[in-house]
C-alpha positions in Angstrom: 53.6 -19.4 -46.4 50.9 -20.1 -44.3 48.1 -17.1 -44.6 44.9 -16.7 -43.0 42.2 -14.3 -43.4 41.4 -12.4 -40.3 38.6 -10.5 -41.8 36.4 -12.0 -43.9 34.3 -10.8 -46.5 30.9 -9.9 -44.5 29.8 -6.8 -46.3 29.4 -3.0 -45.2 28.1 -4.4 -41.6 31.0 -6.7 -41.5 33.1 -3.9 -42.0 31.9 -1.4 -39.4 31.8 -4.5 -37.0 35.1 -5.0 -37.6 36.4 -1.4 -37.2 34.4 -1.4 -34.2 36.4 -4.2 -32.6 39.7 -2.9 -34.1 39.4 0.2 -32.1 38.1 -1.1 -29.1 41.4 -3.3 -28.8 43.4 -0.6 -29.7 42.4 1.1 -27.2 42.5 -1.2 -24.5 46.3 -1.4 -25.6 46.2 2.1 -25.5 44.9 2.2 -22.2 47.3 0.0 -20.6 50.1 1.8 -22.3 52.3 -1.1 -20.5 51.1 -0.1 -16.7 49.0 -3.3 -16.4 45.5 -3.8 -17.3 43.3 -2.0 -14.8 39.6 -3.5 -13.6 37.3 -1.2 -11.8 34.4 -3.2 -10.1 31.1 -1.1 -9.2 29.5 -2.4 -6.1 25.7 -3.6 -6.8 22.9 -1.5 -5.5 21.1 -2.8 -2.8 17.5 -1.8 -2.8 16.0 -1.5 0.9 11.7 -2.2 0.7 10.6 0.2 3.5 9.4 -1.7 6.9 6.3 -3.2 6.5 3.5 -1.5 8.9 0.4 -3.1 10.1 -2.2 -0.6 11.5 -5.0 -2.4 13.6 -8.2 -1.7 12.6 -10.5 0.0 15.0 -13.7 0.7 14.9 -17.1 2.8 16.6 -20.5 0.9 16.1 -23.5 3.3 16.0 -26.5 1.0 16.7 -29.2 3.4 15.6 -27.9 3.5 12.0 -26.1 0.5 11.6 -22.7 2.1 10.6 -19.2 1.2 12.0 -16.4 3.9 12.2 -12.9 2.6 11.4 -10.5 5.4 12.7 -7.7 3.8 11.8 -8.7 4.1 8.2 -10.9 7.4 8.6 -13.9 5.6 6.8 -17.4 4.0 7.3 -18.7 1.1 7.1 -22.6 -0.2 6.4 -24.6 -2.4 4.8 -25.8 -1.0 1.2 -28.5 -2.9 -0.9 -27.1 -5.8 1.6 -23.7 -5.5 0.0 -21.2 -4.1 3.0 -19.9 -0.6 1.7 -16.8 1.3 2.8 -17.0 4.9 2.0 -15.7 8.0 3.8 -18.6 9.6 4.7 -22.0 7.5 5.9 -24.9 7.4 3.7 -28.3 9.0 4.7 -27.2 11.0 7.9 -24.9 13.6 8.7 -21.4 13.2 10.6 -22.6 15.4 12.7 -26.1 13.5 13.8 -24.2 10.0 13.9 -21.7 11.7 16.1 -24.0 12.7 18.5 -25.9 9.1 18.6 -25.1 6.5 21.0 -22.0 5.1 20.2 -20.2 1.7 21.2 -16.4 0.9 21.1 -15.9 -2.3 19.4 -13.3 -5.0 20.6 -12.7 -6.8 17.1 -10.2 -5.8 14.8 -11.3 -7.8 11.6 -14.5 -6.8 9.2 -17.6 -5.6 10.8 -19.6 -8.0 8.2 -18.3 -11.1 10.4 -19.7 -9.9 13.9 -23.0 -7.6 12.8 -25.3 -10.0 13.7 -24.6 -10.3 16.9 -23.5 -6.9 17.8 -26.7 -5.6 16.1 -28.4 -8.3 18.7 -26.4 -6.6 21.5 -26.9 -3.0 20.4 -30.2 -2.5 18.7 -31.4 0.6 17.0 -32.8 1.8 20.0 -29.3 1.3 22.3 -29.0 4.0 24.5 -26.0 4.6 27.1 -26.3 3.7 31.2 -27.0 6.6 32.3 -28.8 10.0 30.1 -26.1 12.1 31.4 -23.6 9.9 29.9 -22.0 9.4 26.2 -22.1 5.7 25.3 -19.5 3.8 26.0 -16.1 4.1 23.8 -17.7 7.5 22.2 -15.6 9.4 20.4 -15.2 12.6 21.2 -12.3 13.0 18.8 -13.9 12.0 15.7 -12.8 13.6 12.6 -15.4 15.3 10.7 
């Protein structure tokens, strides 16, 4: 006779393994219990990233203390030490006083550090508006405080 070992000598984890696969094919057989095998297939989840959205920067330039609103981001800009800050609140004056300074709506949408120079040419510290009687031009009178 022709006899071959199945289950070779592998020790106490040999053993368990081995039990292990013994009643997992049991009861597979079980399971099918002669109905046919049957194979359930869970879908994959799809993940869906939220829509990417790009708000344009806009900003306020108030010539007589340097500082640059961005009301898209509710934060100000400046030079500090001659290193461009970005904080919430301006340094060295109130919201209130820089509100009620000449203000100038800017047309860029990039970072105030790459067109200072020339809009502190255009609007120096001593800009004031056309006419006294009227706000400079692109003031904001919604500014959030």
């Amino acid at each position: 006779m022709n006899y071959k070992k199945f289950f070779p000598k592998t020790g106490k984890a040999g053993i368990v393994s081995n039990t292990v696969l013994l009643i997992t094919v049991a009861g597979l057989v079980n399971c099918a219990d002669g109905q046919g095998l049957q194979i359930t297939v869970t879908p994959p989840v799809v993940v869906v990233a939220p829509p990417v959205v790009a708000v344009q920067d806009n900003y306020v330039y108030y010539p007589s203390y340097g500082v640059y609103y961005n009301s898209s981001r509710h934060q100000y800009a400046y030079l500090d030490g001659g290193v461009w800050a970005l904080r919430p609140a301006p340094m060295g004056v109130s919201v209130d006083v820089l509100m009620a300074s000449p203000s100038v709506k800017m047309d860029f949408h990039d970072s105030p550090s790459n067109h200072h120079a020339a809009m502190a040419k255009k609007y120096p510290k001593n800009y004031r508006a056309t006419r006294p009687d009227q706000k400079a031009e692109g003031h904001d009178e919604h500014h959030e405080r």
